[in-house]
C-alpha positions in Angstrom: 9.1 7.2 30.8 11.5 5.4 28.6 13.1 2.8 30.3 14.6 0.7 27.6 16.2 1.1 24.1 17.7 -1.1 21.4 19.4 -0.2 18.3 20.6 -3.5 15.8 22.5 -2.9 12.6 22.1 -6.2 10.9 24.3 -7.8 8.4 21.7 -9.0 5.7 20.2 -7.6 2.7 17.6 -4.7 3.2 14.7 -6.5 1.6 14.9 -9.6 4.1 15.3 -7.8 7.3 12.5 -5.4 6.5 10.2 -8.4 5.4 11.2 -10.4 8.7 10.2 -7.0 10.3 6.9 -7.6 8.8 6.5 -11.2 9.5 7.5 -11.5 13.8 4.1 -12.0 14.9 2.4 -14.8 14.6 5.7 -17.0 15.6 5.9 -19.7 16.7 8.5 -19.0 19.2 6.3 -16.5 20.8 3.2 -18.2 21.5 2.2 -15.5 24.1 1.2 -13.0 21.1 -2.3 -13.5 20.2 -2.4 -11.4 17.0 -1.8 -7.5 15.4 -4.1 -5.6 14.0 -3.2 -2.8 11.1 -5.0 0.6 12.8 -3.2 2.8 9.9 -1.4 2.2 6.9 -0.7 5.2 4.7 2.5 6.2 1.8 3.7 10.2 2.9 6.7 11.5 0.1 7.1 7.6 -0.6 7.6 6.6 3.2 4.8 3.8 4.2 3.8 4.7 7.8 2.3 1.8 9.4 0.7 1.6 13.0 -0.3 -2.3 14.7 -1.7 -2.8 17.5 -0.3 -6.1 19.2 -2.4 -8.4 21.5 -0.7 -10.4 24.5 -0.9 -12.3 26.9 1.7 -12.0 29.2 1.8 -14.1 32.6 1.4 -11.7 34.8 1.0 -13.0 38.6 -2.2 -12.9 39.8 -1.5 -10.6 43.0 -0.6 -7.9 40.5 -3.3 -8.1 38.4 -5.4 -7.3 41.4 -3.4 -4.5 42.4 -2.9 -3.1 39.2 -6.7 -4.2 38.0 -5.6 -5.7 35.1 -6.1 -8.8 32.8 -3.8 -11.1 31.6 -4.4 -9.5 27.7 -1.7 -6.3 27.4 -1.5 -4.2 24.2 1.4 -3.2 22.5 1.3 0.0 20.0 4.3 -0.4 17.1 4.8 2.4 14.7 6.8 1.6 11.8 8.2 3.7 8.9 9.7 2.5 5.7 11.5 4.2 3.0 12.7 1.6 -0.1 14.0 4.5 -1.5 17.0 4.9 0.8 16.6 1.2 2.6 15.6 2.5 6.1 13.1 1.0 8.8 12.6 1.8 11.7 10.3 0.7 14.0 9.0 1.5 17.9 6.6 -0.5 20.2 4.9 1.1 23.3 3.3 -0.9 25.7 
């Protein structure tokens, strides 16, 4: 179920959003993620796929936890393509 969707043109040059892209996590700003891991990293027809798993730990309230028998730690799934050829990124997270 998809429940939310963003879509963000942004005015900069290619190379620094695609490197900021690369660089979110760890940030300061976000204290609650605890790290990404690279699962896969391959080049297909000069595209680099990537997939990351991201560690968190989101404050969840205790009385969900129980209910949903959960820890604090959630995992996020990102899969990101990247084409320099024709300066597209895109990128998708799943929790």
């Amino acid at each position: 179920m998809k429940i939310w969707r963003s879509e963000y043109i942004f005015n900069h040059p290619w190379e620094t959003v695609s490197e900021a892209v690369w660089r979110k996590y760890p940030n300061p700003h976000k204290p609650e993620i605890m790290g990404t891991d690279i699962v896969e990293r391959k080049v297909s027809s000069g595209v680099l796929v990537s997939q990351r798993l991201i560690t968190s730990r989101f404050g969840l309230p205790a009385w969900s936890r129980k209910i949903l028998g959960t820890e604090d730690i959630c995992y996020g799934f990102e899969t990101s393509e990247v084409d320099p050829e024709k300066q597209i990124m895109s990128c998708s997270t799943r929790n």
